[in-house]
N, C-alpha and C positions, 0 to 999 in steps of 0.2 A: 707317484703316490707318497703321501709321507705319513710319518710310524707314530704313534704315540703312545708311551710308556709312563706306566705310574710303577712308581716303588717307594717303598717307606722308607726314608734318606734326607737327610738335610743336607742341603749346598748354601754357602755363602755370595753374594752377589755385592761387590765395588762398587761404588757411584761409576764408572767407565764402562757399565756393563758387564761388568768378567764373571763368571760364577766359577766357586771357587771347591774346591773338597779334599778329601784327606781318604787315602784308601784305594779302593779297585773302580769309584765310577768314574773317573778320570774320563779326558777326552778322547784317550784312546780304546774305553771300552764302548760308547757310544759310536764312534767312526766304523765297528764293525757293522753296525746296521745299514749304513751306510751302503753295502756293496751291494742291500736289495732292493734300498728305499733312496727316494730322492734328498727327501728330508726329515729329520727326530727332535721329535717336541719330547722335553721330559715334562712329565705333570708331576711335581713334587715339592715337599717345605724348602723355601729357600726365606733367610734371615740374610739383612742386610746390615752390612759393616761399613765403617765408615773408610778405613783404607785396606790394601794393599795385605793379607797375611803374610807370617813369616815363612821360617822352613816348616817341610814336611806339608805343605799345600799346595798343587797343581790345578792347572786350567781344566774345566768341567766342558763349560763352552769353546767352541769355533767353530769352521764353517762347515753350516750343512745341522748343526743340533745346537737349538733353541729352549727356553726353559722358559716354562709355565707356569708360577707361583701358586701355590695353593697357602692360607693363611697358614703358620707354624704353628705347633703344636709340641706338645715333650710330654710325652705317655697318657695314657687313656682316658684321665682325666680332663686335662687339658684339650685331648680331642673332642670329648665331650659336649664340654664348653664352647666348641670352635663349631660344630659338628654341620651348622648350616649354612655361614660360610664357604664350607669347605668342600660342601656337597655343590653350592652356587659354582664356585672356582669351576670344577671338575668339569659340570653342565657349557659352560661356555670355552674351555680347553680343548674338549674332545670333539673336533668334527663328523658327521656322519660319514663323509667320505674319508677320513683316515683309518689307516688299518689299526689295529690296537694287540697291545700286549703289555700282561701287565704283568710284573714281579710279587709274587705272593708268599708269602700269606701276608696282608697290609688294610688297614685303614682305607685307603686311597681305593685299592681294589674295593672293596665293600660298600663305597660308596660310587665307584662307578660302575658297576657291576647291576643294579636295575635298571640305568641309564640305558647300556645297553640290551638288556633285556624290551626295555622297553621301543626300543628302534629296531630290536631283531637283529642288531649289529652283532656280525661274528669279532671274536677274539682270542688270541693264544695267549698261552702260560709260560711264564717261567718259575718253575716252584723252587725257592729258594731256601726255605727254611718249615721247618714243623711245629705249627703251631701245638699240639696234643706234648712234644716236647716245653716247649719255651713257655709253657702255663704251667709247667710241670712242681709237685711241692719243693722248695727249696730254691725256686730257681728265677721267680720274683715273689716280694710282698706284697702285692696288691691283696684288700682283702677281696674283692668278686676272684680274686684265680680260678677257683674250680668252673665259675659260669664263664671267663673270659672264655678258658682251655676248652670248654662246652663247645661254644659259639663259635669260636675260631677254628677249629678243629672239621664242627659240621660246615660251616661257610667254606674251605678251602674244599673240603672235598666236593660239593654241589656246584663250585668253580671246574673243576676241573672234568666232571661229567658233561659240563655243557659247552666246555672249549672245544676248538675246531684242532686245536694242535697246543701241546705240551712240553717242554723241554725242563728235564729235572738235571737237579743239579747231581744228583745222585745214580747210579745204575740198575738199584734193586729197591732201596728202603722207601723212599717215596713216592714208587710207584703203587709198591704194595699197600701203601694207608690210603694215598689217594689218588687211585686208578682212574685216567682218562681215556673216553670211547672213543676219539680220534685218532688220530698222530699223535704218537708220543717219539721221545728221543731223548738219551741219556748225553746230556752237554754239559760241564762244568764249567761258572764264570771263572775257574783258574787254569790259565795258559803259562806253564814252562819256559821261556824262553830260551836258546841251545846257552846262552851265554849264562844262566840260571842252573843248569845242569851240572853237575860234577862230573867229570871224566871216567873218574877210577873210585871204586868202594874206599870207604874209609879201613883201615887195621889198624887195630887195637893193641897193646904188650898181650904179649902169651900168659903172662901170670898177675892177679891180683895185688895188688901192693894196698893195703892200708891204711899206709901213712900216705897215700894219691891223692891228690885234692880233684875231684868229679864237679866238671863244671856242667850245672842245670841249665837250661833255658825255655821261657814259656814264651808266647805271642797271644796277646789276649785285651780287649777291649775290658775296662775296670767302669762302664757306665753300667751294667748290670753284673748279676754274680751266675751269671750264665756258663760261664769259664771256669766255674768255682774256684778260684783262686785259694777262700781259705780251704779245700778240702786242700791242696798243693802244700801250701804251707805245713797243715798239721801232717802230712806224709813226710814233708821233708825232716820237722822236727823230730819223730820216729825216727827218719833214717840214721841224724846226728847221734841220739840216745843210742843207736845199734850200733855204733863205733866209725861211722861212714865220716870223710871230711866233705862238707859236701859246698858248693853254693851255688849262689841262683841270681841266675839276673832276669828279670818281669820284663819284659818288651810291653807296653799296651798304659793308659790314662783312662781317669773316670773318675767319677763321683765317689765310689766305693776306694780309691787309693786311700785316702790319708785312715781308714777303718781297716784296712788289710796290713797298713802300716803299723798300725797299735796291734793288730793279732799277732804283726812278725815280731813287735819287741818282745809282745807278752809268752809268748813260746820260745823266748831264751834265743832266737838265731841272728840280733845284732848286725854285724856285719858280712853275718854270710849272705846277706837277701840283697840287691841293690836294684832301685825303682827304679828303672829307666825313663818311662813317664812312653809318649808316642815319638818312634821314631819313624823319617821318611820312608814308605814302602822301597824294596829294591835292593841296592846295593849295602845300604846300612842295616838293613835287617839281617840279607845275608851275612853282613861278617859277625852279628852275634851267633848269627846258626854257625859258620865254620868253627870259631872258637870255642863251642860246648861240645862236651861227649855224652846228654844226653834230651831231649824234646820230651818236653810233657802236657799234655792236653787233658785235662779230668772235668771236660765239659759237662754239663748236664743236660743239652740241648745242643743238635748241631743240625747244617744240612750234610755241607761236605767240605770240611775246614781248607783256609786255603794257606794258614800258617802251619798246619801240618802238611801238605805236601810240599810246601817250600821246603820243610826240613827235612823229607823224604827227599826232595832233590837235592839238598848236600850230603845224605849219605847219612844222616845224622839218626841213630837210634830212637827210637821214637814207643812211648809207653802211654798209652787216652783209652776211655771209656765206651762200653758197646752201645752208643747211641747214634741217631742219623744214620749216614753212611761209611761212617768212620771203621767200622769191620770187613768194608769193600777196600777201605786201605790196606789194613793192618791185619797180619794174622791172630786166630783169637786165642793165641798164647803171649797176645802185648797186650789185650787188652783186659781194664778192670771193670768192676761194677761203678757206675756215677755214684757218687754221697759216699764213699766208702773210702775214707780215708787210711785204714789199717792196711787193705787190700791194698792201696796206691803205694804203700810204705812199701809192705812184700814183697810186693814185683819188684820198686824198684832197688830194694837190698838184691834181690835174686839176681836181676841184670846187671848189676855194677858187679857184683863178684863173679861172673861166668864173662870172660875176655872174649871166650871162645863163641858164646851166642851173641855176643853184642857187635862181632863182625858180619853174624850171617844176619842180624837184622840191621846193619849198615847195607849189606847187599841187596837184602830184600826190598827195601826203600828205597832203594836207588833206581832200581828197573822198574816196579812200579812208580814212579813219579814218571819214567821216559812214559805212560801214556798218558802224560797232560800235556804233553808238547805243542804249540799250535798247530802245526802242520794236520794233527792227528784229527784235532778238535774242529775247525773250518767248515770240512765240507760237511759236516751237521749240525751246525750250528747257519750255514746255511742253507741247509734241506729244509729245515722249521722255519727261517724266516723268509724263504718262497712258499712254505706253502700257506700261512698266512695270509699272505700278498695274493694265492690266487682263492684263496676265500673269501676274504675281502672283494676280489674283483667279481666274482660268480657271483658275489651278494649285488654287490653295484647293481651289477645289472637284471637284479629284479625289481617285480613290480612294486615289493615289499619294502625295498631302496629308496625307489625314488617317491614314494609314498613320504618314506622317514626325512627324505634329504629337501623336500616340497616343505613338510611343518620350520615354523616360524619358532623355535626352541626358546620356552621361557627361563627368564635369567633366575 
């Protein structure tokens, strides 16, 4: 039986066939399906380039997951525009005998989601993100936000009432907004790997020094201001005015950079800030995590960040906001209110001067990040995608099935 997944994601695709990405859906995340399903269609935008990318872009495709273009698109508008097309693509992508799951909250989902309604076709979740967040004020300009956050919001949860099986990214926060009646399972797309792990807690000096230079570090995508970056910056500018030496290096690219760029000049911090732009997942992000003493996250929207447990697995102190599930990380004396830039200052003046707490939340990160290790994560991230598969097959084999799999599907 083979799987098909939709998620809101663009890949790039070579004249040679290659589909190309930047991030976690690499070919190694896809090849997990693989040990329930024969074979994985992804149904998602894929933009065609004319050669070869450079660094920091990995193979999407090979053997066994195949990609099923749907026409691209870039924010809601755009989908808009696209919207029957794209609902065409999906219609002739998704077979009635493949099993389905889809990555949500997304466009793709919502468009296939009567599809199978209308064939009675089962399907499972993977809730990836909250929309009720991500529509949130401040967090895009679109002017419909309050009807998108409406829409999206009610649409993820009526998904997940009528799925056969669920898997959140999260362990408590997204089950609670949108509770599914079948299987459900707490599975995070972030796996550990032992080599990703730090051995031994970081220590700190026993005493504060002043004249210290505290090195910052974020991980954050700059194509929305989801991340809030400027709240970051004006925290940090606060911290400088407080006598702190402080600086910062941005891991993450986007549209919003060169506008984050002019907020860091205009807030006086020059060259304490340095733009890193996107660098390769892995090892190069690692050594920005080892080289800082401290991770900041002041997302305003998350599900369950996976650049914050990477710096939980070095050990790395860590201060973000009570949104998502980010409070199933972090105890709620690191965390701040989202939009609250004074708060982010506060905290982080507090933790830079206490040596003594900034090693027990080096510890405390450390051993929570040991349960995202794969070992840990596998065999439920296996139990959801059999039971899928035997939803899927119970379905086959009604009359209801082969009724859906008999019609002649128009294009």
């Amino acid at each position: 039986m083979n799987l098909a997944v939709t998620l809101e994601h663009r890949f790039f695709r070579t004249p040679d066939g290659a589909v190309w990405t930047q991030g976690l859906h690499a070919y190694p995340f896809w090849r997990r399906f693989l040990a329930v399903f024969e074979g994985v269609k992804v149904v998602a935008r894929v933009r065609e380039m004319a050669q070869r990318p450079g660094r920091g872009w990995t193979l999407a495709s090979g053997e066994g997951v195949t990609f099923l273009a749907v026409p691209d698109y870039l924010g809601p508008w755009q989908y808009l525009a696209k919207c029957v097309p794209v609902r065409r693509a999906i219609r002739q992508a998704v077979d009635p005998h493949d099993a389905v799951i889809m990555r949500v909250s997304s466009h793709l989902a919502g468009c296939l989601e009567p599809l199978l309604a209308e064939r009675g076709q089962p399907y499972g979740l993977q809730v990836v993100n909250d929309p009720y967040d991500e529509f949130a004020p401040k967090a895009v300009d679109y002017f419909c936000r309050p009807l998108f956050r409406f829409h999206f919001t009610h649409q993820l949860r009526r998904q997940c009432s009528h799925a056969v099986a669920a898997a959140y990214v999260s362990e408590r926060a997204l089950q609670a907004r949108y509770p599914c009646g079948a299987v459900s399972v707490a599975v995070s797309d972030v796996e550990i790997p032992e080599a990703a792990l730090r051995s031994t807690p970081r220590l700190f000096p026993n005493c504060a020094d002043p004249r210290r230079e505290y090195r910052l570090v974020t991980v954050a995508s700059l194509a929305q201001m989801y991340k809030a970056p400027d709240i970051l910056l004006r925290a940090m500018a606060d911290g400088v005015r407080a006598g702190l030496n402080l600086k910062l290096r941005f891991v993450g690219d986007g549209r919003h950079r060169p506008e984050m760029e002019r907020l860091s000049t205009k807030l006086g911090l020059g060259e304490r800030v340095r733009f890193l732009g996107h660098l390769p997942a892995g090892k190069r992000v690692r050594e920005e995590l080892e080289n800082a003493d401290l991770f900041l996250l002041p997302s305003r929207t998350e599900g369950l960040p996976r650049a914050l447990i990477e710096a939980m697995a070095q050990s790395l102190p860590a201060i973000a906001t009570t949104v998502g599930g980010i409070p199933e990380l972090l105890p709620a004396k690191d965390l701040v209110r989202p939009g609250d830039a004074a708060s982010l200052a506060a905290k982080l003046i507090e933790v830079l001067r206490d040596p003594a707490r900034m090693n027990a939340m080096a510890a405390h990160n450390l051993r929570r990040a040991g349960d995202f290790r794969d070992d840990l994560l596998d065999g439920r991230r296996t139990a959801f995608l059999r039971e899928v598969r035997r939803r899927t097959e119970q379905w086959l084999a009604s009359p209801e099935a082969r009724f859906a799999t008999a019609l002649v599907m128009p294009a």
